[in-house]
N, C-alpha and C positions, 0 to 999 in steps of 0.2 A: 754421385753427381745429383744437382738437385735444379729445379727452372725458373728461373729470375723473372716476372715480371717487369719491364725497363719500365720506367715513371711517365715515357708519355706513348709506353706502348699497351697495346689489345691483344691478346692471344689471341683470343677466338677470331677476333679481326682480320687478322691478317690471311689471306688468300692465299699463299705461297704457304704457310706454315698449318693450312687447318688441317691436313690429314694427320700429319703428325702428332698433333697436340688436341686430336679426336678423343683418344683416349683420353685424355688427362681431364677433359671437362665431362662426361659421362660414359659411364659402363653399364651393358646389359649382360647380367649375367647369366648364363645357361650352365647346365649342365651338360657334360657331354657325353658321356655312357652310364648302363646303368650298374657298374660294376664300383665296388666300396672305394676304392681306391681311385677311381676316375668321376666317379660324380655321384651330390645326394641334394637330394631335394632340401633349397631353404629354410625349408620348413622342420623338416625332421634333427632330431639330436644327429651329431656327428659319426658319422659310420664308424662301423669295429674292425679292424685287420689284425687278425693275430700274432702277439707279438708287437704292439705298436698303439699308440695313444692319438688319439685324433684331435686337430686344435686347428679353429676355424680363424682365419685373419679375414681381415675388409680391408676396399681400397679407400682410400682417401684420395683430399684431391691430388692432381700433378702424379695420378697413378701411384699412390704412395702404399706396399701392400702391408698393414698394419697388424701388430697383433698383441691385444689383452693378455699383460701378463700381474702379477704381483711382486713384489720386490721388498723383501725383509716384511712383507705381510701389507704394503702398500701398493696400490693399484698406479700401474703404469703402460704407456704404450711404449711401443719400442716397434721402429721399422726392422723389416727383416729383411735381411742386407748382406746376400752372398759376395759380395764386393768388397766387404768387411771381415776381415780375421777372427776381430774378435767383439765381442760385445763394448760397447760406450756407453757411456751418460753424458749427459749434459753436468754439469758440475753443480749448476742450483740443483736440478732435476734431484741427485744423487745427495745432496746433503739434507732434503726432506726424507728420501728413502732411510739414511742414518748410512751412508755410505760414503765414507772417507777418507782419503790418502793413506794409506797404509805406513803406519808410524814402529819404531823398534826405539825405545827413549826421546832423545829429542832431536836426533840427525838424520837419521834413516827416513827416508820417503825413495819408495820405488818405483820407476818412471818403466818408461815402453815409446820405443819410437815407431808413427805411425805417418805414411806419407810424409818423412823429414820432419814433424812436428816431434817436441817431446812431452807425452803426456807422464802426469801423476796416474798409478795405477791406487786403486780402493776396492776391497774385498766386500761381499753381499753372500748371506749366512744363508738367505734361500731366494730362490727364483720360481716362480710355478705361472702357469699357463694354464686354463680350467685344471683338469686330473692330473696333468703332467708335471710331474716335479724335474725340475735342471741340476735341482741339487744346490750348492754354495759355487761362486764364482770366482775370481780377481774381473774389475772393471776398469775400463781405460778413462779419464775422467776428462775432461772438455770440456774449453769455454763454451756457452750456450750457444747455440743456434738457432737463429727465430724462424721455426718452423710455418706455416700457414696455421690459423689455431682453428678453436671448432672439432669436427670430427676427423680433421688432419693431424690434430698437433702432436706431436711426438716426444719424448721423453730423451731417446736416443736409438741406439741400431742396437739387434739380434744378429752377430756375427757368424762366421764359419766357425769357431771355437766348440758353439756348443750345436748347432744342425750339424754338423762333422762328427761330434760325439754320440750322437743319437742318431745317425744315419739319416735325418730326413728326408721326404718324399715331400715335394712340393708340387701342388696343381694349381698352377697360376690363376686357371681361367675356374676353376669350381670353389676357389676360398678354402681350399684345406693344408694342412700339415701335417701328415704324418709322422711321428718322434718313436724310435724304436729305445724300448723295453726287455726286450730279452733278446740277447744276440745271437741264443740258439735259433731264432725262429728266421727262415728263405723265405724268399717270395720269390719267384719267376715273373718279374716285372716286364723283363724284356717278350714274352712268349707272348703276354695279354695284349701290350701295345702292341706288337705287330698283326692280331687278331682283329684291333681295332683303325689298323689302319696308319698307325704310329711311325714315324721313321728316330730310327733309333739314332745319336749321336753320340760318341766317346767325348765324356771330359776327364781332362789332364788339368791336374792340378801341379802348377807350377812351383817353381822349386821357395816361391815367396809366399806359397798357398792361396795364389789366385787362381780361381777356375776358369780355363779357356775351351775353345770350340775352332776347329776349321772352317773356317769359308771359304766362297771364291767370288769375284767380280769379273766379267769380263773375261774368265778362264786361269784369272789370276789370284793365285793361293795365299790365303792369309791366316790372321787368327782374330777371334775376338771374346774380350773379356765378359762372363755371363754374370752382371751384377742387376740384383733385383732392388739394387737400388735407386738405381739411374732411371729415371721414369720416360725415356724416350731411346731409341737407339740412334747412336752419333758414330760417325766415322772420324778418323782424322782427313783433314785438308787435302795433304799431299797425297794420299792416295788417289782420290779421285781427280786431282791438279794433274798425274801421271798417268792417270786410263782417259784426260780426254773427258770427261764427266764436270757439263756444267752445274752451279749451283746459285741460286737467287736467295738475297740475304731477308730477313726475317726481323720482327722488334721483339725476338726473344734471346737471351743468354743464359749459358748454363755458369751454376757457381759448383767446383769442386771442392773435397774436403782442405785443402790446402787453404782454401780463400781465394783463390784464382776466381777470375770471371772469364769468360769467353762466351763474345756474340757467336750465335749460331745461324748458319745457312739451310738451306733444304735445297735436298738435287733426286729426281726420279732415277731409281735405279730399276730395270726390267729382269735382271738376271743373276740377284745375289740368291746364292748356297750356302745353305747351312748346315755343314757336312753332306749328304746327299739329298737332303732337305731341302725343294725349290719355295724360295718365297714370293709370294701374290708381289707382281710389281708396285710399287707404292714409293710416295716421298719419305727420305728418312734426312736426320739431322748430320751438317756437315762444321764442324769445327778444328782449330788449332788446336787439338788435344795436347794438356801440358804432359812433360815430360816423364812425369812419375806415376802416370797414367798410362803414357804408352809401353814405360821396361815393366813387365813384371818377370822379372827375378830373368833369367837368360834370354825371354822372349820379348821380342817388339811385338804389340798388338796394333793393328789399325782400326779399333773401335772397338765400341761399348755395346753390346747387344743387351737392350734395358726393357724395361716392363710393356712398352706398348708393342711391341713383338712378341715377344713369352705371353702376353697374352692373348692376342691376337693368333698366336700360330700354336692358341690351349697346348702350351709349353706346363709339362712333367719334368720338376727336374730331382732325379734320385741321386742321394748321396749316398747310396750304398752298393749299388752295382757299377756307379759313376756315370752315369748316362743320363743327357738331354732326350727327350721325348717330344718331336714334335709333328702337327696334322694341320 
């Protein structure tokens, strides 16, 4: 999910929508312990964890969490996007890199359906990230996307494909990524955060390979989908139509991968969980979430738990023990 600008609307403007879209116009970044895997100072090369490769991203605007990578030896960004399965390109993006439809004579081109769309998939021979090699891929290949440009723009998404492969450890709030290397090497991730205070959440990855999380509103149990690439967290409508939860509308719209638009509302919620996880009462976004956003695979979800919460609530999420980390 990504934030539309309306043409004669202000984000920062609007009154109703400024907490939410706080994030999205500046971030202060801290660190938040002094342990390798929980925070390092801006300044210093990217801490060492045994067994594991360190690879720094930045946000962009609209909390976009970015990260430098190369692609067939050409320098590209690529959001990274637990939301996403598997790695994309933008389709120009991808025919600079020398990355394209993947051909067998003159009939064969092999596709991949993605949110109902059918893309061309195109193979890339190396991927790398400073030290970190990904190795060679298959790429889902997309009509462009006009990103925000500048230190925004993006090339396309780093999917669950290849952080699933490598176990990533992601700390939202400190800019690092963790990519495991040797799969003989444990970490006791769970013992350290609760050391630090951490509340640990189980994720379950859905039988369509989307990562979800438990909630509750109101005492009422839900689920929500953990994509770091939706830069705000949105519920669906009807949930909060059905707990009695007002909502005042807003001159922002979110656009999903489908090409769906939907205006978004903002409504105070004082008592959402996130697994046992209490969060700081605050405005979050309310929308018509389209359809193929709320099945993921047997489950209905009632919302997007998206970057200005994960980092706001210095959200760790490890794909190796499977566990959300949140304080």
């Amino acid at each position: 999910m990504r934030i539309h600008r309306l043409p004669n609307g202000n984000v920062t403007g609007a009154t109703v929508a400024r907490r939410i879209w706080r994030a999205a116009v500046l971030f202060s970044f801290v660190a938040i312990v002094p342990i390798s895997i929980f925070g390092a100072a801006k300044s210093r090369p990217p801490p060492q964890l045994s067994g594991y490769k360190a690879v720094r991203v930045r946000y962009g605007p609209l909390n976009k969490m970015i990260m430098s990578v190369n692609i067939n030896g050409q320098p590209a960004n690529l959001l990274v996007d637990t939301g996403a399965n598997q790695i994309i390109l933008d389709a120009d993006a991808a025919e600079s890199f020398g990355v394209r439809p993947s051909q067998r004579g003159l009939r064969y081109i092999r596709f991949t359906e993605i949110n109902g769309q059918i893309l061309p998939v195109g193979f890339a021979q190396s991927i790398m990230a400073g030290s970190m090699n990904f190795g060679s891929s298959p790429i889902a290949l997309r009509n462009p996307i006009h990103f925000d440009g500048g230190n925004g723009h993006v090339d396309g998404v780093l999917g669950l494909d290849i952080l699933l492969r490598h176990k990533a450890v992601i700390n939202c709030q400190t800019k690092l990524a963790f990519l495991k290397v040797d799969q003989s090497r444990q970490i006791n991730l769970s013992s350290i955060a609760s050391s630090e205070k951490f509340t640990r959440i189980p994720l379950l990855r859905e039988e369509n390979g989307a990562l979800t999380v438990p909630c509750s509103i109101h005492d009422q149990s839900a689920r929500l989908l953990v994509d770091t690439g939706a830069f705000v967290t949105t519920f669906h409508e009807a949930l909060f139509k059905s707990l009695g939860i007002a909502s005042e509308p807003t001159r922002v719209s979110a656009h999903f991968a489908s090409g769906t638009a939907k205006h978004i509302s903002a409504a105070q919620i004082n008592d959402l969980k996130i697994g046992d996880f209490k969060v700081p009462p605050e405005k979050f976004g309310v929308t018509a979430l389209p359809g193929f956003a709320l099945r993921q695979g047997s489950t209905r979800i009632s919302g997007i738990l998206g970057m200005d919460t994960l980092y706001n609530c210095h959200a760790i999420i490890d794909l190796d023990s499977m566990n959300l980390f949140l304080k």
